[in-house]
DSSP file (Angstrom, degrees, kcal/mol; ACC not computed):
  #  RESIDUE AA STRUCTURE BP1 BP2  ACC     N-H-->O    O-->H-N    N-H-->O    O-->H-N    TCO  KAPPA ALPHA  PHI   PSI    X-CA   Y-CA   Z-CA
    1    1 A X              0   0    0      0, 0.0     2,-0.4     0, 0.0     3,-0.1   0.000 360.0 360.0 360.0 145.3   70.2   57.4   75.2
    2    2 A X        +     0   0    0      1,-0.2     3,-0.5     3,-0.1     6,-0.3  -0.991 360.0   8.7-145.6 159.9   70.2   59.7   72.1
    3    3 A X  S    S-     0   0    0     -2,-0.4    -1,-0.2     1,-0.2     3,-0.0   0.497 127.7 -64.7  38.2  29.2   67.9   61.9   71.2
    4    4 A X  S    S+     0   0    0     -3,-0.1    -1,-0.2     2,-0.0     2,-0.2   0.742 117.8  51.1  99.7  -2.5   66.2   61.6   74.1
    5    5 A X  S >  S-     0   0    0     -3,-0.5     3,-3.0     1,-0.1     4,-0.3  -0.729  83.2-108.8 169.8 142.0   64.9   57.7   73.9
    6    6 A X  T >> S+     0   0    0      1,-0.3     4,-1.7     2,-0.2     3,-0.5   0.863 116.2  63.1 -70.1 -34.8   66.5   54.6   73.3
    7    7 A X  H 3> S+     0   0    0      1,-0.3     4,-2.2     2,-0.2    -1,-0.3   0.860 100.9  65.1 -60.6 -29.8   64.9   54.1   69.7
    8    8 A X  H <> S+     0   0    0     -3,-3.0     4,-1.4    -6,-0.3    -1,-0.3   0.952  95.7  49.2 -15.0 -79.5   66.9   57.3   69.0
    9    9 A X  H <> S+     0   0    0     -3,-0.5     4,-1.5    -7,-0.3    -2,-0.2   0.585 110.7  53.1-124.0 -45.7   69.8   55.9   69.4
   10   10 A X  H  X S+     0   0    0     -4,-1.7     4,-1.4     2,-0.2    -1,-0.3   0.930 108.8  48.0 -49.1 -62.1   68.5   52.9   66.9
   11   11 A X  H  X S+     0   0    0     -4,-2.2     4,-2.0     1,-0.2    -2,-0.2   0.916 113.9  43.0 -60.4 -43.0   67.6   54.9   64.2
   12   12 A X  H  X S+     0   0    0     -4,-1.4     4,-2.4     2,-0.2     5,-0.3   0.761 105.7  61.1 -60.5 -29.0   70.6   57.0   64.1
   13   13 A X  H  X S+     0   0    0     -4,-1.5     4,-0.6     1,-0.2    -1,-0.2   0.771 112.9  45.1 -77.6 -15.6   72.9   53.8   64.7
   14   14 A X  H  X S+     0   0    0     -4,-1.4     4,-2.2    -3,-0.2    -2,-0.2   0.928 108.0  54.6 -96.5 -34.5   71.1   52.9   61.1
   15   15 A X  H  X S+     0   0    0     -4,-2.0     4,-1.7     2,-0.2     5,-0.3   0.973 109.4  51.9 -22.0 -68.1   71.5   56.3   59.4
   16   16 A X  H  X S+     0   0    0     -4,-2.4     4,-3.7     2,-0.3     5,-0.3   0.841 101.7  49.3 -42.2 -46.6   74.8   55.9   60.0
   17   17 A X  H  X S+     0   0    0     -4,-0.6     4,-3.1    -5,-0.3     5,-0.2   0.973 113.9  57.3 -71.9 -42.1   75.8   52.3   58.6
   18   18 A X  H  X S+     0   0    0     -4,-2.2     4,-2.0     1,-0.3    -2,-0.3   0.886 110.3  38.3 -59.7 -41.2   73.8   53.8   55.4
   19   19 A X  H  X S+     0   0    0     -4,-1.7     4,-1.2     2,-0.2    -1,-0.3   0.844 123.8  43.1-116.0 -36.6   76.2   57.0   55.0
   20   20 A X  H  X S+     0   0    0     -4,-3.7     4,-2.4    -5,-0.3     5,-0.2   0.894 116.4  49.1 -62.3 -38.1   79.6   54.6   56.1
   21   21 A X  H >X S+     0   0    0     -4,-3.1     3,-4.7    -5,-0.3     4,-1.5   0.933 113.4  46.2 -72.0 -62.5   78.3   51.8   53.8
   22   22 A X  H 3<>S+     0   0    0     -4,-2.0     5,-1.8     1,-0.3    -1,-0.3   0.653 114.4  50.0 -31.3 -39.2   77.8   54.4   51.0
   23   23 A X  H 3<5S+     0   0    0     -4,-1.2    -1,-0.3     2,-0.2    -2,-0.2   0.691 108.5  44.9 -56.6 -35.3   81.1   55.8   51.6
   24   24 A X  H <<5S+     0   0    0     -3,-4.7    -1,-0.2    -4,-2.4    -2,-0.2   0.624 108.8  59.2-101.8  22.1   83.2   53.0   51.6
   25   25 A X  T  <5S-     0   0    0     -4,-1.5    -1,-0.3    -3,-0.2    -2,-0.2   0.740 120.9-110.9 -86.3 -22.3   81.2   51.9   48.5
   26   26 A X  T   5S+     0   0    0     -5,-0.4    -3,-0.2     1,-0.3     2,-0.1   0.330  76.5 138.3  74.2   4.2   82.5   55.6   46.8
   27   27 A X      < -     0   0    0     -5,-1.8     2,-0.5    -6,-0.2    -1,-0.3  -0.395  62.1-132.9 -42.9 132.1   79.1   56.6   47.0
   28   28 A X     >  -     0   0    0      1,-0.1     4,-1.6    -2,-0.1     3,-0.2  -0.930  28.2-138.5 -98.4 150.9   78.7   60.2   48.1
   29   29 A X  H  > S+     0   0    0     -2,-0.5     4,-1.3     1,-0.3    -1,-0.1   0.388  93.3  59.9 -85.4 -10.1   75.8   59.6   50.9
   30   30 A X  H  > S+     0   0    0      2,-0.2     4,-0.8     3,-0.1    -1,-0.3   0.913 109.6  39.4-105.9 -21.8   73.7   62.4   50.4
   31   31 A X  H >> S+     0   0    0      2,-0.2     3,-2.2    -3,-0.2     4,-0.7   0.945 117.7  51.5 -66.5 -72.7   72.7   61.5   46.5
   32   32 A X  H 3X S+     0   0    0     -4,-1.6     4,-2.6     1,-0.3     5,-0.3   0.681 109.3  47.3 -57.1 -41.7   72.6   58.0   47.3
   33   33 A X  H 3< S+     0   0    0     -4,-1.3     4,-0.4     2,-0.2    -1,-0.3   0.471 116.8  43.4 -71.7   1.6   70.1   58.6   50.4
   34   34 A X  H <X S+     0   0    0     -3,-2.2     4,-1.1    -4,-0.8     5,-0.5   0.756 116.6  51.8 -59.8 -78.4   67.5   61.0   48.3
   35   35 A X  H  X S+     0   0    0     -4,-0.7     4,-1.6    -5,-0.3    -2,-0.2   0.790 111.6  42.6 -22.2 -53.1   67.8   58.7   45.5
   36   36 A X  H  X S+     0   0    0     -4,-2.6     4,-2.8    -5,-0.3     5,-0.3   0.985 117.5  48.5 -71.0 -65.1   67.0   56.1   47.3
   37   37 A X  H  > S+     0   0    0     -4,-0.4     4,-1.1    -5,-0.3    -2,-0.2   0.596 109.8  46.4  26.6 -99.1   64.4   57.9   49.0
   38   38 A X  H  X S+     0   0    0     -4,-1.1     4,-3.8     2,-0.2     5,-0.3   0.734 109.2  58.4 -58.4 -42.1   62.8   59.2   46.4
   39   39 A X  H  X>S+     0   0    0     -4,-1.6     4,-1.8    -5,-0.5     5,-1.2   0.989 108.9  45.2 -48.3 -63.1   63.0   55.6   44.7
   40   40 A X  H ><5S+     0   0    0     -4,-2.8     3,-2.0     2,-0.2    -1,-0.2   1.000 115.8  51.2 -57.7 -63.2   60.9   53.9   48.0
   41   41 A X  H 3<5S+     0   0    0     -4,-1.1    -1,-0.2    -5,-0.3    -2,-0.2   0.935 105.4  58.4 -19.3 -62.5   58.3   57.4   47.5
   42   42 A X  H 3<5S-     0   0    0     -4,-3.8    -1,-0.2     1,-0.1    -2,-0.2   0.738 127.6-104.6 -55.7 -33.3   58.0   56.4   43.8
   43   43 A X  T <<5 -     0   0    0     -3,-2.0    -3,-0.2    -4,-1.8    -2,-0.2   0.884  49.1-176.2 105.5  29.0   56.7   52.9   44.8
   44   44 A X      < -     0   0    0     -5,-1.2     2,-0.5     1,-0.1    -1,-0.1  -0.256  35.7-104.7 -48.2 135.8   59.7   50.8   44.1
   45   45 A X    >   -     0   0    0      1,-0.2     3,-2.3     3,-0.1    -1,-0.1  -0.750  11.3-132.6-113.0 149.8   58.8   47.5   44.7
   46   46 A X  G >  S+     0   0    0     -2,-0.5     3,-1.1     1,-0.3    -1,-0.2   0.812 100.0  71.6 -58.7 -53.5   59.8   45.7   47.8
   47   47 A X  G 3  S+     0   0    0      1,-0.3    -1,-0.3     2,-0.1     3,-0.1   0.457  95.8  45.4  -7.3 -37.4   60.8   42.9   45.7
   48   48 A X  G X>  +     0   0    0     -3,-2.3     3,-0.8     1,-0.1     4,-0.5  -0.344  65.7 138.0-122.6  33.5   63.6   44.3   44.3
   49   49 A X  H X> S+     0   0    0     -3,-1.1     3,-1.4     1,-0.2     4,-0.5   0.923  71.8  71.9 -51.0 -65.4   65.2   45.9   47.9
   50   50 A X  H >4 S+     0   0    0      1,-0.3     3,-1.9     2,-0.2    -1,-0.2   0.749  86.1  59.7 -13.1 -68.8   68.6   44.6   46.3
   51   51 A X  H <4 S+     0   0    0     -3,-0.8     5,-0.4     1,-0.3    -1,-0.3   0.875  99.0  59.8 -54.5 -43.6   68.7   47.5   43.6
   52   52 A X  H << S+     0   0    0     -3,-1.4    -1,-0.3    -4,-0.5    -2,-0.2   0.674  81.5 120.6 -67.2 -17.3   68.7   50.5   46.5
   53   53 A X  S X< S-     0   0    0     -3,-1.9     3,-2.9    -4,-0.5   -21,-0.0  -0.378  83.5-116.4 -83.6 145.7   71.9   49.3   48.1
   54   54 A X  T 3  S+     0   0    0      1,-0.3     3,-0.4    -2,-0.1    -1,-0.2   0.311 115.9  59.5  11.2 -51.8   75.0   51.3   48.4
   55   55 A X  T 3  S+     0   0    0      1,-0.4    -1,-0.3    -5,-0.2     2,-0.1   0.135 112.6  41.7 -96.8  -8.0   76.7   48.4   45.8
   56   56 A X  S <  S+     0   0    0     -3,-2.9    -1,-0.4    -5,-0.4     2,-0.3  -0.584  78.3 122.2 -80.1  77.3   74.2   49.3   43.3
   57   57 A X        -     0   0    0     -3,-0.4     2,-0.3    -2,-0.1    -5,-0.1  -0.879  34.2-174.3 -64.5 131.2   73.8   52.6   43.2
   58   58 A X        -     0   0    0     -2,-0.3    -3,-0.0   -26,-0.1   -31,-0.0  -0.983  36.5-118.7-125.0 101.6   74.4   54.4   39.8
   59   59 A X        -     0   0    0     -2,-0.3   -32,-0.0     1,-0.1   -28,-0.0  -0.169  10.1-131.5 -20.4 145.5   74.1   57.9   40.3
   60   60 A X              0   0    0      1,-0.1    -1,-0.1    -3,-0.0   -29,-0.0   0.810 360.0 360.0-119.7 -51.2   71.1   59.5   38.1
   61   61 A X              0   0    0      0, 0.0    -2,-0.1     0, 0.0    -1,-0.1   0.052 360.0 360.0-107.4 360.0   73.9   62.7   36.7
């Protein structure tokens, strides 16, 4: 178990593939996961899921 219950253990195991994938994309992990973030916050529409990954992500800066 991690954190304390097996759904822990889930969430982190998906954190994770997000900050590897970003990485081995050349994405630094912590703009793309804010960006992204903020993007889902903003009302990004589900339609369009495609643009938030790793392999698209254009840095903002």
């Amino acid at each position: 178990m991690a954190a304390g219950h097996d759904e822990g253990g889930r969430a982190w195991g998906r954190i994770a593939s997000l900050i590897e994938t970003a990485k081995i994309n050349g994405v630094e992990p912590f703009a793309y996961l804010k960006a992204t973030l903020e993007a889902i916050a903003a009302g990004h529409p589900q339609g369009h899921i495609d643009d938030l990954l790793p392999w698209n992500f254009t840095p903002s800066s």
